[in-house]
N, C-alpha and C positions, 0 to 999 in steps of 0.2 A: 256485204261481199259483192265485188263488182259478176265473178264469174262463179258460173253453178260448178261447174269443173273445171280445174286446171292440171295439164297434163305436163309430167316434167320427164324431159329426156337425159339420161346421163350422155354426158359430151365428154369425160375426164378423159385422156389422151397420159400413160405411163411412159415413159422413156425407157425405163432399164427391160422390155422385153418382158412382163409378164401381163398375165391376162388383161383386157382393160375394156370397158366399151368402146372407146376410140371418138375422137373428134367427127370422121367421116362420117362413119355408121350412124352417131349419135343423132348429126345433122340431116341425114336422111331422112330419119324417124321424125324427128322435127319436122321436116318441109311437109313429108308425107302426109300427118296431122295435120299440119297447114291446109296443105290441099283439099281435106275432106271438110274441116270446119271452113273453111270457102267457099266449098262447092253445096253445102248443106247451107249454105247464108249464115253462118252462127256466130259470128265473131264474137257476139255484143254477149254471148253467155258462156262460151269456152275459148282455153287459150294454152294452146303447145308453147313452150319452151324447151331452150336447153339449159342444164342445171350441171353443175359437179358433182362430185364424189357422192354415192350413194353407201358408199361401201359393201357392194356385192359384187367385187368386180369377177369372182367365178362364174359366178351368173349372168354376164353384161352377153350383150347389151343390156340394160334396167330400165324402165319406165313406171313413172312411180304416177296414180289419177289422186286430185285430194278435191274437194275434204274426205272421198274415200277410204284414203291408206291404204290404198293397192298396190302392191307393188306387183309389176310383171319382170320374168328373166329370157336371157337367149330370145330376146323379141327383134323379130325380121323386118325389113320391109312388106314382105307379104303377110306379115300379121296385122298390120295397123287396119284394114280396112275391118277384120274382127274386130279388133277390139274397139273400136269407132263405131262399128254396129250395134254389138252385143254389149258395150258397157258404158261408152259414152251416151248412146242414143239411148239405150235398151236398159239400163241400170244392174246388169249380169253380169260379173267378171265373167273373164274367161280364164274357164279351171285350168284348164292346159296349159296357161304359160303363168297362172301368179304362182309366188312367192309364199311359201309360207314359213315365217318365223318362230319358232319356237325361242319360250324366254330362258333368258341364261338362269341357271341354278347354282 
């Protein structure tokens, strides 16, 4: 595996007016991550992307970290330097914004 983490942003952008994480937002989240695995020199072991459909879109914006299987929900710009801290660098999700799935029955 080339990268220890890789961080994926949803970008899905809906048409008909219901919830969506949005192309904008998504890319922001992206650049943002960008900017910290840059300015942390890391390129050569993490790697932001934008990704589609996650299918939480009540929960979008979504950011999913792997080989973790985190998912985060409703993540801002002003969270990414958290979660870049505390679980990128730090290997700690951040409770506050993940996700938790419970399995269908």
């Amino acid at each position: 595996m080339k990268y220890q983490k890789h961080i994926f942003v949803c970008t899905n952008q809906r048409t008909d007016g219901r919830k969506c994480c949005g192309e904008s937002t998504g890319m922001a989240l992206v650049n943002e991550f960008k900017n910290y695995i840059h300015e942390h020199k890391l390129q050569h072991i993490y790697r932001a992307q934008r990704a589609g459909c996650f299918d939480v879109c009540q929960s979008g914006p979504a950011v999913t970290v792997y080989p973790d299987g985190v998912f985060y929900g409703n993540v801002k710009v002003e969270d990414v330097k958290e979660i870049f801290e505390q679980h990128i660098l730090g290997g700690k999700p951040v409770e506050r914004l993940k996700l938790d799935f419970k399995p269908d029955l």
